[in-house]
C-alpha positions as CSV (number, residue, x, y, z in Angstrom):
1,X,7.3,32.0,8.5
2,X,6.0,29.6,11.7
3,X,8.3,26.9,12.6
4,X,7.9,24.1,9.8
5,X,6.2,20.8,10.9
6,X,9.8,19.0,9.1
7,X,13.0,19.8,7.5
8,X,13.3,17.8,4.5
9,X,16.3,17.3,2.5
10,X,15.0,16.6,-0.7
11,X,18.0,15.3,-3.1
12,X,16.9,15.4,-7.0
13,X,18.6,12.7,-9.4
14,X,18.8,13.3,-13.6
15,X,15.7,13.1,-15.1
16,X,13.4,13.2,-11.7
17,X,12.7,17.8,-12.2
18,X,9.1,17.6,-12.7
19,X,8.1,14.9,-10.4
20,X,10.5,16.1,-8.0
21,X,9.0,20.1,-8.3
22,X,5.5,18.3,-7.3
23,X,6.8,16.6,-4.5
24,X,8.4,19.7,-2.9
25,X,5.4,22.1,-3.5
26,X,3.0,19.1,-1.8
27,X,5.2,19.2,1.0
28,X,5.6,22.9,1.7
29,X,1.9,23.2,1.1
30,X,1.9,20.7,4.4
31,X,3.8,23.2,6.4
32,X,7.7,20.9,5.8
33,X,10.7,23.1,4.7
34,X,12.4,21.5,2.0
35,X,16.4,21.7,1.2
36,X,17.1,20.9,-2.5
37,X,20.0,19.5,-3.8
38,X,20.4,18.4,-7.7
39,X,22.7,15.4,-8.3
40,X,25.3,16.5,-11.2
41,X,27.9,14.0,-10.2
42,X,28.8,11.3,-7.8
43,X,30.4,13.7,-5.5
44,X,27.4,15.8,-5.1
45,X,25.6,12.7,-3.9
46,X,28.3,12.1,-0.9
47,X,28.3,15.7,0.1
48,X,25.0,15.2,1.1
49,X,24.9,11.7,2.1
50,X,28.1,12.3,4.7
51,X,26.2,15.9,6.2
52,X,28.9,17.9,4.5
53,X,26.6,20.2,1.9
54,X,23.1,18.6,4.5
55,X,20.9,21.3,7.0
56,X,21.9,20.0,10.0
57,X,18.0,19.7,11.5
58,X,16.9,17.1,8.4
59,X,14.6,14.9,9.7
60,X,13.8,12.9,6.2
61,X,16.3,12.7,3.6
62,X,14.8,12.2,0.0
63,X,16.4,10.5,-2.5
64,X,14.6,11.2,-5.9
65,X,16.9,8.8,-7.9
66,X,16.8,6.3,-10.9
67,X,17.1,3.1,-9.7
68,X,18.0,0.0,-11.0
69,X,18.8,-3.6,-9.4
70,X,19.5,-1.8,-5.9
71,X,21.6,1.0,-7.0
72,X,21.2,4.4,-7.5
73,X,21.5,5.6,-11.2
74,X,23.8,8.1,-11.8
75,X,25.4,10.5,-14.5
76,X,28.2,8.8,-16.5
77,X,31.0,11.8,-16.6
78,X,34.0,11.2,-19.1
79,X,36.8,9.7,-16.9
80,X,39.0,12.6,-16.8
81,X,35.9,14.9,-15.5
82,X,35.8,12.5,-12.1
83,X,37.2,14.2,-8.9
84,X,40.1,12.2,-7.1
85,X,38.3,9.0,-4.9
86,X,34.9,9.8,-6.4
87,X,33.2,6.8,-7.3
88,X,33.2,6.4,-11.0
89,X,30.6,5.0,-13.6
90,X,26.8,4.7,-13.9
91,X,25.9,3.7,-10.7
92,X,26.1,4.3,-7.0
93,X,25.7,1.4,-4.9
94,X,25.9,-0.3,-1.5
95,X,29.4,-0.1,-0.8
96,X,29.2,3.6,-1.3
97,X,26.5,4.3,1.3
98,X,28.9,2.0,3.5
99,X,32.1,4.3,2.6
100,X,30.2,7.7,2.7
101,X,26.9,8.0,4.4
102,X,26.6,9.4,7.5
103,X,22.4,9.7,8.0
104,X,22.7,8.7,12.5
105,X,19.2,9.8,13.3
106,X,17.5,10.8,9.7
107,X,14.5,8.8,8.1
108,X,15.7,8.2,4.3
109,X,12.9,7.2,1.3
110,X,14.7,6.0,-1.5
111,X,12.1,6.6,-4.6
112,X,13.6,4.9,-7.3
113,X,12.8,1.7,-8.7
114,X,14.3,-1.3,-6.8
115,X,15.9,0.3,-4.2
116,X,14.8,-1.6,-1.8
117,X,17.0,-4.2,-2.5
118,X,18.3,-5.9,0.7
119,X,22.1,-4.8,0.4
120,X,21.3,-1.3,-0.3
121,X,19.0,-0.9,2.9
122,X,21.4,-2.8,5.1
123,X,23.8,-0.5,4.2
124,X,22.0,2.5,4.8
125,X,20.7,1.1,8.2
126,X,23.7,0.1,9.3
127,X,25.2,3.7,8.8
128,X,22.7,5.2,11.2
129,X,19.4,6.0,9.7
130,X,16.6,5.6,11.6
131,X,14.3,4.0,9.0
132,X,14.9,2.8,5.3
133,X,11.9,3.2,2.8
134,X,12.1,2.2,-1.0
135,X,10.6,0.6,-3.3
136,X,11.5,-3.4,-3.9
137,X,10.7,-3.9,-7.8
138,X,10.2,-1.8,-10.5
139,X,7.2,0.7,-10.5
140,X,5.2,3.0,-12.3
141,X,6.7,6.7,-12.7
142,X,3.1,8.3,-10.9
143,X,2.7,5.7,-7.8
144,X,6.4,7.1,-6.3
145,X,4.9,10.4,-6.0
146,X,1.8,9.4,-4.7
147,X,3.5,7.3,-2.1
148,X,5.5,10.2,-0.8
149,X,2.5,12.6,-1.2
150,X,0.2,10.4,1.2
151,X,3.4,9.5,3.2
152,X,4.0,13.0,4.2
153,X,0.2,14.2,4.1
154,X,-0.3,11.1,6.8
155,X,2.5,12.6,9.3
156,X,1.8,15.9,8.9
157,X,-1.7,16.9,8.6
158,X,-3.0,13.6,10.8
159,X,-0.3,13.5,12.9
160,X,0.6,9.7,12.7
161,X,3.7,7.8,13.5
162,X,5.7,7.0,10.1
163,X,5.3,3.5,11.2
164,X,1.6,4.4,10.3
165,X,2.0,6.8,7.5
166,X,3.9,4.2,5.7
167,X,1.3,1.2,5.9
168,X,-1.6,4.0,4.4
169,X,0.8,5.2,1.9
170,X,1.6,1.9,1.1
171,X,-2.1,0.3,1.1
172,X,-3.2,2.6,-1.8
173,X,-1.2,1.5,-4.5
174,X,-1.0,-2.9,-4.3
175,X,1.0,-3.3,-7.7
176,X,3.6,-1.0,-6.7
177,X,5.8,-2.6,-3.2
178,X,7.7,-0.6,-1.1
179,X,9.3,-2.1,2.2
């Protein structure tokens, strides 16, 4: 194989398989290598979020997660399942980025609906990623792939900046806001 045009860590949430499956055969069609990850638990999450179970050469972190109101859905365990200091409960927020993330360098799309909340990007800019994508309200199931499909087919096969990429990705769906 020739070296791939991106390393993509592509992180899958419940419920997100079949979109998820299209978005990584788009992207190794486009000549990206693409790391998979599925979310099981809260802890699975932070492995990859803090670079302990992440390649090392990720340049975009995907995060193919429910959202809702600005945090990341996750699966509700029984409490005596949880590990010791893993977050507990149905979501994944904010403060968890702050306490976990460690993304110094990586561009991160969050594709879930209202992740774009203000809080939750702060957070993950302020633990080092180089740019915070996600959309602000809640959107139609199709438009996230599209977004990341023409995203992706913008940087790689037309070579543009993702300050670019993300304005033509983001001009072809107007009902749907991502910032």
């Amino acid at each position: 194989m020739s070296k791939p045009e991106l390393i993509i860590t592509l992180v899958i949430g419940p419920g997100c398989d079949t979109e998820s499956f299209a978005m990584r055969l788009a992207l190794e069609y486009f000549g990206a290598r693409v790391h998979v990850h599925y979310i099981g638990r809260p802890s699975d999450l932070i492995d990859v979020l803090s670079r302990e179970d992440r390649a090392a050469d990720t340049d975009y972190l995907i995060l193919n997660l429910h959202g809702d109101e600005g945090r990341f859905c996750m699966p509700e365990l029984d409490s005596s399942i949880y590990e010791e200091n893993e977050p507990q409960g149905e979501f994944f927020e904010d403060k968890h980025i702050t306490q976990y993330a460690k993304l110094k360098g990586l561009h991160v799309i969050a594709s879930g609906c209202a992740l774009g909340a203000e809080p939750l990007a702060k957070a993950f800019l302020e633990n080092g990623c180089h740019s915070y994508i996600a959309p602000v309200d809640y959107i139609e199931g199709n438009a996230n792939l599209m977004f990341v499909i023409k995203f992706f087919y913008e940087i790689i096969s037309n070579k543009r900046n993702p300050k670019e990429s993300f304005q033509i990705a983001r001009s072809i769906d107007q009902k749907n806001k991502y910032v």
